[in-house]
Structure formats: C-alpha cells, structure tokens
N, C-alpha and C positions, 0 to 999 in steps of 0.2 A: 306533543311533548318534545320536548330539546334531545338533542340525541347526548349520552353520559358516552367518556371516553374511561380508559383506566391507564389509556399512556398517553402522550400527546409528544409525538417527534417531530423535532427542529432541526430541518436537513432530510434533501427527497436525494441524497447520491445514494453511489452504491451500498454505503456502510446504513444510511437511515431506511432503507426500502429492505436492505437483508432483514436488518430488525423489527421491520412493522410485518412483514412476511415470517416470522419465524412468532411473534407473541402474536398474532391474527390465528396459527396455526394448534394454537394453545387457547385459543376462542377466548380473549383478550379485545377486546373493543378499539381499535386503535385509531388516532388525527395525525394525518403525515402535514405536516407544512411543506409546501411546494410551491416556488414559485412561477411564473408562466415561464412556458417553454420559450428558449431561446429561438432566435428567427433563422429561418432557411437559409440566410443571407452569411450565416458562422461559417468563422473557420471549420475545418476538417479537426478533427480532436486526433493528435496524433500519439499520446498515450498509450502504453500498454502496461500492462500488470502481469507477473510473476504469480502467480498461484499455486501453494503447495500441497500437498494429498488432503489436507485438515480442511484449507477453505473449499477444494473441491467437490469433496464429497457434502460438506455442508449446502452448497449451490444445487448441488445434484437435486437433495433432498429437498429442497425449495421447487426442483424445477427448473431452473432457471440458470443450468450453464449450458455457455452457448455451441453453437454447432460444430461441428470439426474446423471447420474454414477458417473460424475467430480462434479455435485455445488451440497452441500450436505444443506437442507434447517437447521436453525439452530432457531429452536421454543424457546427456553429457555436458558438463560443464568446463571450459578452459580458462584458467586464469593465469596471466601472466605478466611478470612484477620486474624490475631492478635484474640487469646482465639475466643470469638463464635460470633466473627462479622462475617456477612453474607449479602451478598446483592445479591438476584436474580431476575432475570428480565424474563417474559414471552410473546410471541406473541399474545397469544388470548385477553389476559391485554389492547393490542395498538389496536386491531381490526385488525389484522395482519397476513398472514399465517407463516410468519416467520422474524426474527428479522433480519436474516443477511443470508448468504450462504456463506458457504466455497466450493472455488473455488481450484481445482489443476491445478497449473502454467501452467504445460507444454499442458495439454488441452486447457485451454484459449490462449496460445501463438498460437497452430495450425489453431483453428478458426481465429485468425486475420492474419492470414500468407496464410491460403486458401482465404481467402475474401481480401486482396489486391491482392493477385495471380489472382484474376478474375474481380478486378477494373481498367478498361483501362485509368484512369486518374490519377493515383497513377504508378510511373515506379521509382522501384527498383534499384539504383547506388550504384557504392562502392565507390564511393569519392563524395566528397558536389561538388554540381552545383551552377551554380549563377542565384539569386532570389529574389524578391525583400524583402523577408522576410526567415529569415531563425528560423527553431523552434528547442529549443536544447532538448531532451528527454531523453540524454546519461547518468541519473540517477546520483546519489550523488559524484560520481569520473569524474562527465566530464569535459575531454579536453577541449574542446570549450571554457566552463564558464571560463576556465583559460585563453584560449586566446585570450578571448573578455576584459579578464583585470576584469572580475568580482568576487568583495570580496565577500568573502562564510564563514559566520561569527559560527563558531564550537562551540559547548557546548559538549566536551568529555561526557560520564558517563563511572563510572568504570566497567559498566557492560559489556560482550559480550552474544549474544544469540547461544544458541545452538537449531538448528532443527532436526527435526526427522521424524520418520511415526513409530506407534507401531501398534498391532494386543490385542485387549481387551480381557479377556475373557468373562465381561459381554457387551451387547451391550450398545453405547451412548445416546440413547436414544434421538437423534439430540441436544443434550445438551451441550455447548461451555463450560466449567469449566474452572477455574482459580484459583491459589491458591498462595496469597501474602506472604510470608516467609521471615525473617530477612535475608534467607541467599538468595532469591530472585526469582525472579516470575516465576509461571508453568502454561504452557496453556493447555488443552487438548481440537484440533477443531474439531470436526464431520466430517467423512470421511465416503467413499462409503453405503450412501442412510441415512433414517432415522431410519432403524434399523439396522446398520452397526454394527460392530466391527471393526475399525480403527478410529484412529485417528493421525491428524498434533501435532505434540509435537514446541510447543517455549518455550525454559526454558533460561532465560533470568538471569545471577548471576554475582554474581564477577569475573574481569578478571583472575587473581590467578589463580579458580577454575577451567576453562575450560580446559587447556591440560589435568588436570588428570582425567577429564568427557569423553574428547574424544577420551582419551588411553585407559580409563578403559575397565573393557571384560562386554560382554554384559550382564549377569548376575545384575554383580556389576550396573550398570548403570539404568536399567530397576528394580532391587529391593531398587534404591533409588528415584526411579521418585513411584513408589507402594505409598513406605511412605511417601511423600510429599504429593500425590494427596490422602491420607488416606484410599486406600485402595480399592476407590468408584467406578473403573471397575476391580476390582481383580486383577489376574496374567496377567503380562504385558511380553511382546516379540517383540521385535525389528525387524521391515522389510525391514529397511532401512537404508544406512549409516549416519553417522553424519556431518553437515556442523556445521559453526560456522562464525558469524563476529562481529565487534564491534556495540557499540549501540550507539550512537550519539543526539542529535539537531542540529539542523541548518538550517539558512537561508541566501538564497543571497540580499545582500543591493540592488541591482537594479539587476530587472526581466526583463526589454527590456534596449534597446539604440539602436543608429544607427553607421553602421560603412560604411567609406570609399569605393566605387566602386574600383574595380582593375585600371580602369581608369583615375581614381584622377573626373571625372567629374559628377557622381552622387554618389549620397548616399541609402547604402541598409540600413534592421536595423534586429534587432536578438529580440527574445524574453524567457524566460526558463519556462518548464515546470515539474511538475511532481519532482520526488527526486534531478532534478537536480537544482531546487527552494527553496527545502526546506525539511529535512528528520524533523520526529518526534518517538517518543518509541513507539514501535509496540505492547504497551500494552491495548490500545482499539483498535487494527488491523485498521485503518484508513489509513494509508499510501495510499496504492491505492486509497481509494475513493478521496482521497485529489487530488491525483494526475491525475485523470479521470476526476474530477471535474472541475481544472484545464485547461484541452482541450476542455471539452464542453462548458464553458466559452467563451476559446478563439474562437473556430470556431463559437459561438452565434457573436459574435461583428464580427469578418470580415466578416461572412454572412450579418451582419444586415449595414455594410458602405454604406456610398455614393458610387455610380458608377462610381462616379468619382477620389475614393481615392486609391490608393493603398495599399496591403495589406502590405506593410513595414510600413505604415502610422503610424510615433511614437506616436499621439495622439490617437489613438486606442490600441496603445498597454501599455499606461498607465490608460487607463480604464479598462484595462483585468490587471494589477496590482494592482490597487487600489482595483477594486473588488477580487480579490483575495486574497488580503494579509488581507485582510476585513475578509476575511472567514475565515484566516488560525489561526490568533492572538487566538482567545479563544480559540482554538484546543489544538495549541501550549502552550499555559499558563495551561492549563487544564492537557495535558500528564506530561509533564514537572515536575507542581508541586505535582501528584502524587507520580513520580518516586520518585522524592529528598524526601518525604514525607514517603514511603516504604523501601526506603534505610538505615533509620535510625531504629539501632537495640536498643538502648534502651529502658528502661522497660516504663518511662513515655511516651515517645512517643508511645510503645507500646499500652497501655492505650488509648491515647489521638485519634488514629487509630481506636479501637474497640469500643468504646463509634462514632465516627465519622460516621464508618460506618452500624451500627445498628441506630443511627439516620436517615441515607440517605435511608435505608430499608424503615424507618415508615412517610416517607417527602411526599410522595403523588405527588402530580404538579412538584414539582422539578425533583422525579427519573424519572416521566412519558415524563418529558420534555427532561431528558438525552436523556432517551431510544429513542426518534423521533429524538434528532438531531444526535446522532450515527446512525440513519437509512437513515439518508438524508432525512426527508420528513417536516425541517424545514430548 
C-alpha cells in the first residue's frame, strides 16, 4: 500500500526540517521535499543566525541545538549611531544569561538533518506527494508561492549585505556590535565561545558599493570594516570568502488557500512559512526567529484540532495567519522604518538619529521592553 502523508513540506532548510520535526513529534505522517545534497566541492556557508530564548528552547526541545563550539551565547549588545549616540543592551539588566546566541548555519542544518534521518514518521522525497496539507518553507524565491498564484508584495532597499567570518585580534568579548553609518550598517556577531576571536561580519550598504567590497583584496576590505567598527577589536583578517545578496521587505497577501485535488473531487489546501511568508532587514537578526516562530505556531493549531478535522482544514490555517501576521506587523514596521531612518545621510537627520538614540539609551521600560521582545519572551 502507498504510504498517506497528512503534511507534505516544500523546503528541507532549517525552517522546513523544524517543522516536519515538531508535527512528526505530534505522530503526524510527514513528506519533506529535499533536494540532493549539494557537492563537496561548495563554498564554506558563512552564515550565522542570531537566536533568541523562544527559538532556543524550541531546538532544544527537538534536540537539535548545536554544541557549545557553534551557538556562541551573546551577554551584551553595543550599538552605535550618528556623533555619540549609543545604545547598549546587557543580559544581567533582563535577569538573563544571555540576550541571544549566534548560531553557525551549517551546524544547526546537520542537527536537523541527523534528527529527521532518525524520525520514522518524517520520510524524505524529492518530488512533493499528495497531502492534505502541503507547507511551503522554500524561503523568499519560492516556486510554489508562484505557483499557488500567490502575490509576494516587494519593498526593494537599495542596499545588499555583504557576509563574512573575520579572525579579531582582541577577543569579543560575547559582545554582538553594530555600527550605523550614512554609508551603512556593520554587525560584528560573536563567534567560537565567549572568549573567541571570531566573528560573523553582515555589512549591509549600497548596491553600487558591493562589487568593489567583493573584488577588493583582503587587505583593503578588512582595514575598511577596522575603521567603521573604530578600531574596538583591533587588527582584522579574513577567514572566510565573501557572499553577498540583496536586502528586501516583504510580504505575501495570503499565507494559506485551498487548491484543487488532481482528481477534480476533493480539495487539498497549502499554507507558507518562514521567508517564504515574509522577509524583513536583518538588522535586529530576527528573520529566523520569525520564521521558527512561524512553525511552532502552525504545528501548536493542527496539534490542538478537532479529530475530526483535517490537517488542510483552511479554518485552522487562517488562524495560524491571523496569529501570525499579528506578530509580524510591529516587527516589520519596526525594521523597516529603521532602515529608511538610517539610510538618510543628511546632517539634520543626522542629528535628529543621535538625539533619538541617546534618548532610547536613558527610556528605561521602553528599551527593557525592546530587549524582551527581541528575546522572544513577550
């Protein structure tokens, strides 16, 4: 007999393997589409991820966060704007051991790839099956959302990010630094442990800018990220190549619908998760938790249905939209009008930034309320 699925996921990253791992755990039948593994011959994935108490403990509960070596915990955060605006944020402040951890991609992708490898209710296809729910997780270029017919509404910025991995000469001190510049954003995330020397580079600038960042020789490149970041872990050395993509908003107008059985006699229905619902600037690192957030939402509602509904059931899947798109609104308004906010090099705006942000330093309840809802623990 044919094996019956109850969800069938489009997309084997980290957002579609949380989710086939989290309804497999709920004894849920699950089809991950995945395509063949990349070849030995790839680049170094130099990615890392920001993860805050909410997806942590989620991973946990999977199994599947990775060892000390890979999520480096990140006690303090420095950011700093326009003349001597400064805003920094600390764990011991929140009652916290740490504000966030930075995660390295390709660690966290192995854990969820050994942990469905050993889940017998989760089985790995290279072409979608039929299901009464199919979930799409194929990140902000998916196929699918195109040809499900769903509008994916685009907010360009002029900027692309460029990543990295450098080698410090001072350590970080688990300390995440950021430094806002007319000519555009520098992250430096704490890498290997809390007294490392390494860190994830995201320098996020105008498009213009980036071919002659990614051509340039290492040298030039690494004593211009020195002077941006002023200096604050010394001489800087490159360990890693450079990627680069555009930086984007966006959201898709409708997150579930139902479509057509091959039959013509019944009806399946699809739902979207993760960047393939909704990208935002990866200037407070939230993308993932957004998008983790996202699937534990969804498999919370089809765990908690009637037994007698199915998991295509489009009223459940517009409760997993409505709550969702609930959570993502001030996010999204929040990133957003940052960027547009920082992007602007004039001098009064200038001003208008450094007065802004030295007030949000001395705001008390407000910044303490930031720092909890960037943690997930509102």
């Amino acid at each position: 007999m044919a094996q019956t699925f109850d969800v069938c996921i489009r997309g084997a990253g980290i957002v579609g393997r949380t989710l086939a791992l989290l309804l497999a755990r709920e004894r849920m039948r699950v089809a991950l589409v995945a395509p063949p593994q990349r070849s030995q011959g790839a680049a170094r994935d130099v990615r890392a991820y920001a993860l805050n108490l909410g997806s942590r403990a989620l991973l946990e509960s999977l199994r599947c966060w990775p060892d000390d070596e890979h999520a480096t915990p990140v006690t303090g955060m420095d950011v700093f704007g326009d003349l001597d605006g400064r805003v920094q944020f600390d764990a011991a402040s929140q009652g916290v051991d740490a504000l966030a951890w930075i995660v390295d991609v390709p660690a966290l992708e192995q854990r969820l790839a050994e942990a469905v490898r050993y889940q017998p209710l989760v089985e790995v296809v290279r072409e979608p099956v039929e299901a009464p729910l199919t979930a799409v997780c194929e990140g902000r270029a998916s196929s699918t959302r195109a040809e499900f017919g769903v509008a994916f509404s685009v907010t360009p910025y002029s900027q692309s990010a460029i990543a990295t991995r450098l080698r410090c000469e001072r350590p970080h001190a688990g300390i995440a630094r950021q430094w806002f510049t007319p000519e555009g954003i520098l992250a430096f995330l704490p890498l290997a442990g809390p007294d490392g020397h390494e860190v994830a580079v995201v320098w996020s600038l105008e498009q213009a800018l980036v071919p002659e960042w990614l051509r340039s020789d290492e040298e030039s490149f690494t004593t211009r990220l020195q002077a941006i970041s002023q200096d604050t872990l010394g001489r800087l050395e490159l360990i890693a190549e450079r990627a680069s993509w555009p930086l984007q908003q966006a959201v898709a107008d409708r997150w579930c619908g139902a479509m057509a059985h091959e039959s013509g006699h019944s009806w399946h229905s699809w739902v979207l998760a993760g960047d393939a619902a909704h990208n935002v600037h990866p200037l407070a690192g939230q993308g993932l938790n957004l998008g983790l957030a996202d699937v534990q939402a969804l498999a919370r509602i089809l765990q908690e249905r009637d037994p007698w509904r199915s998991t295509g059931d489009t009223r459940l899947l517009r409760q997993y939209e409505r709550e969702r798109k609930a959570a993502l609104a001030p996010m999204g308004l929040a990133m957003d009008g940052l960027q547009q906010l920082f992007a602007r090099p004039e001098v009064p705006v200038q001003m208008l930034r450094n007065w802004g942000m030295k007030g949000f330093e001395r705001s008390g309840p407000l910044k303490s309320w930031m720092a909890r809802q960037a943690m997930g623990l509102l």
